[in-house]
Every structure is written in structure tokens, then in C-alpha cells.
C-alpha positions in Angstrom: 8.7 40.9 2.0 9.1 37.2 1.4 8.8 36.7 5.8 5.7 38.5 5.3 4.4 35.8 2.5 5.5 33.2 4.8 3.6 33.8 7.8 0.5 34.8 5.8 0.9 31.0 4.3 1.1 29.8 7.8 -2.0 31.9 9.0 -3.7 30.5 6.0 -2.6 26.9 6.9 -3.4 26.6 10.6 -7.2 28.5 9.3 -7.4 25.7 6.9 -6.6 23.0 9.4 -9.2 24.2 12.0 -11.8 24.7 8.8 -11.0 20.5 8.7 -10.6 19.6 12.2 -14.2 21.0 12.4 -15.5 19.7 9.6 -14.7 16.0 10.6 -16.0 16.7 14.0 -19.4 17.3 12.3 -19.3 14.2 9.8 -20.0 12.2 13.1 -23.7 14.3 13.3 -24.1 13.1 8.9 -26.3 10.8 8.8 -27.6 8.9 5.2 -29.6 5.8 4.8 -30.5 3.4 2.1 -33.2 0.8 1.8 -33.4 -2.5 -0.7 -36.5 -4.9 -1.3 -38.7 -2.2 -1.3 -37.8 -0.9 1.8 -37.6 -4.4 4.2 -33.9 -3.9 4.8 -32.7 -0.3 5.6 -29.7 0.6 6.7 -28.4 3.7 8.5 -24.6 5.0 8.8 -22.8 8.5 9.6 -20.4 9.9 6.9 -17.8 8.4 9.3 -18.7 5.9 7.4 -20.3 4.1 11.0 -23.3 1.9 10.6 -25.6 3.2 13.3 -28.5 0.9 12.2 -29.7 -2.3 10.4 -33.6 -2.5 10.4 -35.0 -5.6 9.0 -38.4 -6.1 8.0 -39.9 -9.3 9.2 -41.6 -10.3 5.9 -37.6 -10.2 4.3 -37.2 -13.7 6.7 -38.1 -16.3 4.8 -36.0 -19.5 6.1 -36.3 -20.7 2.6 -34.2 -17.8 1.1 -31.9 -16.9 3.4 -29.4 -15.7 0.5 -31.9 -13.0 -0.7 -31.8 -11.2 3.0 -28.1 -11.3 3.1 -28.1 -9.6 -0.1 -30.3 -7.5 0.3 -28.6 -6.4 3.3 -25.1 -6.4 1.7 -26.8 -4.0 -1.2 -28.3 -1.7 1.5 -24.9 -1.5 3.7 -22.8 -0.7 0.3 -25.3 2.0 -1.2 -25.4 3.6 2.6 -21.6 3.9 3.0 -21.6 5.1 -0.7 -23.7 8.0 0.4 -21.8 8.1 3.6 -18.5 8.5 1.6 -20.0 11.0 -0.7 -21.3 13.0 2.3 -18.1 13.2 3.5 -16.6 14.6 0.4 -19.2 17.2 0.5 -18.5 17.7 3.8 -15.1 18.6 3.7 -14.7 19.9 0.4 -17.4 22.5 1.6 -15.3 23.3 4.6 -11.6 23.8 2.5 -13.2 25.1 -0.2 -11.3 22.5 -2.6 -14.3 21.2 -4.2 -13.3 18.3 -6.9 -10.5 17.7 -5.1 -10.1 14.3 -3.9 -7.0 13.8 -2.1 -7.1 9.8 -0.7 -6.4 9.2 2.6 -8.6 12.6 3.5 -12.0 11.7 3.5 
């Protein structure tokens, strides 16, 4: 009985690391975006936690305040991969089924 128990773990085990291997294939396709300044910086990343784009609305570039575009643009990037990170969670915790469960180095 306890060979059976082990190659039912095993079954379990490879299921479990297809139900991942799929699931990061589809954080690629995950995309979240955040804006600042009322929308004159947005910014665009996968739950890959990629920046796919940085759009910049001409009336943020003001030569005399250079400081507020860059952090505006540091605010938007953060908040993005924030989303991107929680997306991810969602993501794979949807896919193992271990919801709450936030192992590091995972996702």
C-alpha cells in the first residue's frame, strides 16, 4: 500500500508542476498599467514583471521641473510592477490552488 501512496504523490507532483509551468507561460500575456499626474505618465508591464511601455504626456515636460517627471515616472513604474507582482500571485496561486501561500523565489 505505501508504493501505491507514493506514485499517487508523484502523479500529483508532475500535475502540479505542469499546472505551474503553464501558468508562468501565461503571466507573459498579463498585462497591468498604472498612470500618475493625472494620467500624463502611464506605464505598462506584464506580470513578468516586464515594462512593455512608458507613455509620457507632453504637458508633464516642463524643463523647469524636470524632478516632478522623473517621479512621476518612478511612482507609475513602482505601482505598475506592484500590480504586476500581485497579478502574478493571482496567477499562480489560481493555478496550484495554494491561494495565501507565498513561497519567495516563486512568483
Amino acid at each position: 500500500m505505501p508504493q501505491m501512496n507514493m506514485q499517487q504523490m508523484m502523479k500529483q507532483a508532475r500535475k502540479m508542476q505542469e499546472q505551474l509551468a503553464a501558468a508562468q507561460e501565461k503571466l507573459k500575456d498579463i498585462e497591468v498599467s498604472a498612470s500618475t499626474g493625472g494620467g500624463m505618465v502611464k506605464v505598462t508591464a506584464t506580470a513578468e514583471m516586464q515594462l512593455k511601455s512608458i507613455e509620457i504626456s507632453p504637458d508633464a515636460c516642463d524643463p523647469e521641473d524636470v524632478e516632478l517627471l522623473q517621479d512621476m515616472v518612478l511612482a507609475a513604474v513602482n505601482e505598475a510592477l506592484s500590480s504586476a507582482q500581485e497579478a502574478a500571485g493571482a496567477q499562480m496561486s489560481a493555478a496550484t490552488g495554494m491561494g495565501g501561500m507565498n513561497i519567495p523565489g516563486l512568483f
